[in-house]
C-alpha positions as CSV (number, residue, x, y, z in Angstrom):
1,X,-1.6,-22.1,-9.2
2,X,-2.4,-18.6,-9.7
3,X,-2.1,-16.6,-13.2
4,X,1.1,-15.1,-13.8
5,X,-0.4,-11.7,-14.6
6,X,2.5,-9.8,-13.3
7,X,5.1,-12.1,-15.2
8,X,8.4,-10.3,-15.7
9,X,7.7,-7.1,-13.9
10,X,9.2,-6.0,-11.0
11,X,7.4,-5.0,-7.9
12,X,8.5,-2.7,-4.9
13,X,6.1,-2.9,-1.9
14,X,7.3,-0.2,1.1
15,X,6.7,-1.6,4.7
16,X,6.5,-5.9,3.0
17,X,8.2,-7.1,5.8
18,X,4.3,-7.7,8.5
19,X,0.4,-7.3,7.8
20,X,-0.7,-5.7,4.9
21,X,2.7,-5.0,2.7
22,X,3.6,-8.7,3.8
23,X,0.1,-9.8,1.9
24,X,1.0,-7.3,-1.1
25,X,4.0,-8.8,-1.9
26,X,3.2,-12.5,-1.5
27,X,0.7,-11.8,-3.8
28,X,2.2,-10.0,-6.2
29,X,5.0,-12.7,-6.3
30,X,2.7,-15.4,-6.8
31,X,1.5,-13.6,-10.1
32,X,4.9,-13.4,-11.3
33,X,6.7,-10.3,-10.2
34,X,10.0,-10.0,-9.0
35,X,9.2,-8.2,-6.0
36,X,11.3,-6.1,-3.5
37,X,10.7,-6.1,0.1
38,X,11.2,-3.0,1.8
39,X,11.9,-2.6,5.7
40,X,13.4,-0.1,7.9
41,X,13.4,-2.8,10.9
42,X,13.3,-6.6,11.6
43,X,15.2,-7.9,8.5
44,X,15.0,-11.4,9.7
45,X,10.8,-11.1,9.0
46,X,11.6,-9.5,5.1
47,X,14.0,-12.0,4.9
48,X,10.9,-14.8,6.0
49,X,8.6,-12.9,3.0
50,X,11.4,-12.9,0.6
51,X,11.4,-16.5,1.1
52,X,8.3,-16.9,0.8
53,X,7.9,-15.8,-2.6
54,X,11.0,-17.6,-4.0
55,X,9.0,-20.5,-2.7
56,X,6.6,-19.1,-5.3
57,X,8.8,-19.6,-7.9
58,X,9.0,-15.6,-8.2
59,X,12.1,-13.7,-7.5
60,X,12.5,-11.6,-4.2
61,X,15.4,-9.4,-2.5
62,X,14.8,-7.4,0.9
63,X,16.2,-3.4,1.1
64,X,15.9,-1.5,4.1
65,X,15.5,2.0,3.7
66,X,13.7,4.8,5.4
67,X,10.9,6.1,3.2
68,X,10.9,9.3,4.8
69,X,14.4,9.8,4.2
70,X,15.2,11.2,0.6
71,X,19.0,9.8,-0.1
72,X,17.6,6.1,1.4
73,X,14.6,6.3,-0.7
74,X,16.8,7.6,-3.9
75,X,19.3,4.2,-3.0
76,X,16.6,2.1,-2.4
77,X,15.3,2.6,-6.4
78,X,18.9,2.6,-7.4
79,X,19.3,-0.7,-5.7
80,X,16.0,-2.1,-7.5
81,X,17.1,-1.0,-10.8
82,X,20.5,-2.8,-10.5
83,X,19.4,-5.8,-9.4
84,X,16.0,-6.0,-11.7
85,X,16.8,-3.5,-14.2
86,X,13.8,-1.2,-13.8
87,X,10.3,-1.1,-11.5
88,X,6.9,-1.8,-13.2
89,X,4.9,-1.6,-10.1
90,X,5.1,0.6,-6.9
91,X,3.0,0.1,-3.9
92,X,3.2,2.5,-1.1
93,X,2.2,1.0,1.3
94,X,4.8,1.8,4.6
95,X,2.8,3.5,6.9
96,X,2.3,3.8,11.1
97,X,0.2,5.4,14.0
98,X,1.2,7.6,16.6
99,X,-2.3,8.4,18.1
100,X,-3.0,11.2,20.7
101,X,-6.0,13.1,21.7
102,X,-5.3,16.4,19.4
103,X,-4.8,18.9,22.6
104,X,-2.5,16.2,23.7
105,X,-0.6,15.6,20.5
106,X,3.0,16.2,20.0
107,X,4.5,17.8,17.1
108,X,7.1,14.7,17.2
109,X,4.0,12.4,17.2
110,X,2.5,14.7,14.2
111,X,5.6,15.4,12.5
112,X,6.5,11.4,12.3
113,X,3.2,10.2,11.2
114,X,2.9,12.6,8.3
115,X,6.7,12.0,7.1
116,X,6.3,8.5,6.9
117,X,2.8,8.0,5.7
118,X,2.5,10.9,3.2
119,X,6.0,12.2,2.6
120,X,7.2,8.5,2.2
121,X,4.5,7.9,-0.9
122,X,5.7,11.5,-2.6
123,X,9.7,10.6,-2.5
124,X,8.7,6.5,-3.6
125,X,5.8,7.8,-6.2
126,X,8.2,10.6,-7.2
127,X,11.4,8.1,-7.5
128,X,9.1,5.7,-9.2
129,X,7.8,8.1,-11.7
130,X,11.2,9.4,-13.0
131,X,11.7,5.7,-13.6
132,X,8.6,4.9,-15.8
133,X,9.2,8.1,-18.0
134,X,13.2,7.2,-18.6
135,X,11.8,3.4,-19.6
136,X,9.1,4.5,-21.3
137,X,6.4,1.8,-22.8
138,X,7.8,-1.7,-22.9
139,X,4.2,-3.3,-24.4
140,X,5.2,-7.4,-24.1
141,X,5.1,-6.6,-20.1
142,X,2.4,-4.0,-19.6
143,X,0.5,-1.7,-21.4
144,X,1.1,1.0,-18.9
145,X,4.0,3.0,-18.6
146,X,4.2,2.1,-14.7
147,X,1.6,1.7,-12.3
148,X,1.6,3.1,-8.6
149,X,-0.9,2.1,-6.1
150,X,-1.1,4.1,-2.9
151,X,-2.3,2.4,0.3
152,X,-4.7,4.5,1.9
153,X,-7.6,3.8,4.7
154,X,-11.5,4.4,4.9
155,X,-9.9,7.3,7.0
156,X,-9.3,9.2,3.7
157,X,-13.0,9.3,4.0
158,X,-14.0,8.8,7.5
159,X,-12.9,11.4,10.2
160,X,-11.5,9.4,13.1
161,X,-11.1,12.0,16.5
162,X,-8.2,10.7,18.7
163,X,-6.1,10.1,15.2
164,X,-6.1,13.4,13.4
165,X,-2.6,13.0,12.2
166,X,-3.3,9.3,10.4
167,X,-6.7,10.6,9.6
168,X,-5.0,13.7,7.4
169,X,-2.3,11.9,6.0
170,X,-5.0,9.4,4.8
171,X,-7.1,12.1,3.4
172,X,-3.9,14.0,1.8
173,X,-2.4,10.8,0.0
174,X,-5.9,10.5,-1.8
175,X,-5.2,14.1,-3.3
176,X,-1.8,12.9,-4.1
177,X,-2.4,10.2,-5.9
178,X,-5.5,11.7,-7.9
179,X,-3.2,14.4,-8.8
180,X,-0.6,12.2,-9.8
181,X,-3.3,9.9,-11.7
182,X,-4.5,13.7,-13.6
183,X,-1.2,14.6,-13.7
184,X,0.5,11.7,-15.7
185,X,-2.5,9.8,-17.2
186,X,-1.0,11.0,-20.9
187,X,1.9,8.9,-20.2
188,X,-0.2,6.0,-19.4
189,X,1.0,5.9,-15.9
190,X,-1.7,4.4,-13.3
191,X,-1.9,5.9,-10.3
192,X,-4.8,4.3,-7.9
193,X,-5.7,3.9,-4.2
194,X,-6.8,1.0,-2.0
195,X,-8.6,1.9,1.2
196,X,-8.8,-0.6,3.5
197,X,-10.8,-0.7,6.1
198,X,-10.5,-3.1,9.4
199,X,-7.8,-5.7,8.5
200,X,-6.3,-8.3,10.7
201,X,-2.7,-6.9,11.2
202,X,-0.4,-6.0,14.0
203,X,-1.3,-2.1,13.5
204,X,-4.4,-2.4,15.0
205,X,-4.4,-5.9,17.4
206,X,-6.2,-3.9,20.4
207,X,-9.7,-3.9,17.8
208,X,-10.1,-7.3,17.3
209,X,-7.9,-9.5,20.1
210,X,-10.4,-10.7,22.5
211,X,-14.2,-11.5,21.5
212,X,-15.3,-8.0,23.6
213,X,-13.3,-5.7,20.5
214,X,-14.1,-8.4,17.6
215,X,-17.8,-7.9,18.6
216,X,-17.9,-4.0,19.1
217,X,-15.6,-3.8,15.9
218,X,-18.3,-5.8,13.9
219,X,-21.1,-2.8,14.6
220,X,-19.3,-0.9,11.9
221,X,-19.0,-4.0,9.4
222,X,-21.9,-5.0,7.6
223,X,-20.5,-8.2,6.0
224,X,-19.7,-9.1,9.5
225,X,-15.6,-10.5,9.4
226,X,-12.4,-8.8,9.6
227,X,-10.3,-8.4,6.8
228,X,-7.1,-10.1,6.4
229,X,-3.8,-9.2,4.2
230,X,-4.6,-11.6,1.3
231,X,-8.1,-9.6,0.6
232,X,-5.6,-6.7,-0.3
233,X,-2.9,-8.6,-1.7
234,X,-5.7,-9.8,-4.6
235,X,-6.9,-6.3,-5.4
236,X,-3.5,-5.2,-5.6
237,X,-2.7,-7.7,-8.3
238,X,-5.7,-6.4,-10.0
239,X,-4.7,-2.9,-9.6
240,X,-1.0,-3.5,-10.9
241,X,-2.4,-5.8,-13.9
242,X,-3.5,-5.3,-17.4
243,X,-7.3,-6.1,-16.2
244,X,-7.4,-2.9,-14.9
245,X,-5.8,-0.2,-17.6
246,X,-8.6,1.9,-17.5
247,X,-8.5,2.1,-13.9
248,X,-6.6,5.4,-13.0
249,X,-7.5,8.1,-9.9
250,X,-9.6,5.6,-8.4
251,X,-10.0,5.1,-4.0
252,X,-11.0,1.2,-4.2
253,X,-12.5,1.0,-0.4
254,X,-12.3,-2.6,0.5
255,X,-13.8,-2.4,3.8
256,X,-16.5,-5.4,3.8
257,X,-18.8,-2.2,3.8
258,X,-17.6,-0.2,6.7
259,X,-17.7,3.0,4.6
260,X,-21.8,2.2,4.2
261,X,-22.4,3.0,8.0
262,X,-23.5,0.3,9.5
263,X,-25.3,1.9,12.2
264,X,-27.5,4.2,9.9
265,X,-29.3,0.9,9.0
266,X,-31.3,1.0,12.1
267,X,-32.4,4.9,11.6
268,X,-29.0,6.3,12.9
């Protein structure tokens, strides 16, 4: 049985209901949190996760809502506050790829990626912040006043050609959430960043399906295995506990060393 580090707090994890936000939230659950799993699609499979962490012993409730849509976002943190009274924790973690070769790329297949994986963390960030500073302090829960994290990729830091609209909205929701970090430190709000790098989830199936992609994918890996929601899931328990406080601003890449360059080993 896992520490209850996150006993009595309450969770919201964007995009809970497959791969990574489906590890986030189990995770979080198992150390204590209520924890709210958002969707936009498939409510039977937020439904399954919400299960799963009442089989935890945690609390759990499934909302669908749109993060790139402001009145479902601004519903969705009325819901949580209704049914749990306020939010401790936000992870932003909803996100997609629409990928293109850039002279081919569509302003729909642009315009989408961007609203959903950077627009979605400002309305949920800004949603969530307005909701630590009404709360304020409450110190037998958390020393913080609220703690974001924002789910970002090695991509914040890698260029990746064929994906220029994931790779920016990776690289501008690492100056979001350092801004935000600078920006509401004083109020003992954390705001931090996990960058994953090659993780085992639907998103990316094509990379590591058959042993031809698993192989070529493990020339950027040095530690030689593919992630797997649950490696995130632990750091973000980390992030969102007391162990962390004086953790704020930070890109945590948890990549099993992809962001070392594998290849420059042998002389580039």
């Amino acid at each position: 049985m896992s520490e209850k580090k996150l006993n009595g707090q309450t969770a919201l994890v964007t995009g809970a209901n497959s791969g990574i936000g489906e590890g986030v939230a189990i995770s979080l659950g198992e150390a204590g949190a209520n924890v709210v799993v958002n969707y936009v699609v498939n409510p039977d499979a937020a439904d399954a996760v919400v299960e799963k962490i009442k089989s935890l012993s945690s609390n759990a409730v499934a909302i669908q809502a749109d993060v790139s849509k402001e009145d479902q976002v601004i519903s969705m943190f009325q819901q949580v506050v209704q049914k749990f009274g306020t939010v401790d924790i936000l992870v932003n973690n909803a996100g997609l790829q629409r990928d293109a070769k850039f002279h081919e790329m569509t302003l729909a297949q642009w315009q989408l990626v961007i609203d959903i994986n950077l627009t979605g963390q400002f309305l949920c960030a800004r949603e969530a912040i307005r909701e630590f500073l009404r709360r304020g302090i409450v110190p037998e829960r958390s020393i913080a006043c609220g703690k974001i994290i924002c789910m970002s990729s090695v991509h914040e830091l890698i260029p990746w050609g064929g994906h220029a609209n994931y790779a920016t909205s990776k690289g501008g929701i690492k100056m979001l959430m350092q801004s935000l970090a600078q920006e509401y430190g004083g109020q003992k709000i954390r705001v931090n960043g996990i960058c994953p790098g090659a993780i085992k989830t639907p998103i990316n199936q094509s990379a590591w399906d058959t042993p031809e992609a698993y192989n070529s994918l493990m020339t950027l890996i040095p530690y030689d295995r593919i992630g797997v929601p649950d490696d995130i899931g632990k750091l973000a328990v980390f992030l969102a506990s007391d162990d962390s406080d004086y953790i704020t601003g930070a890109s945590m890449f948890i990549d099993g060393g992809m962001t070392v360059f594998k290849g420059f080993s042998t002389g580039g």
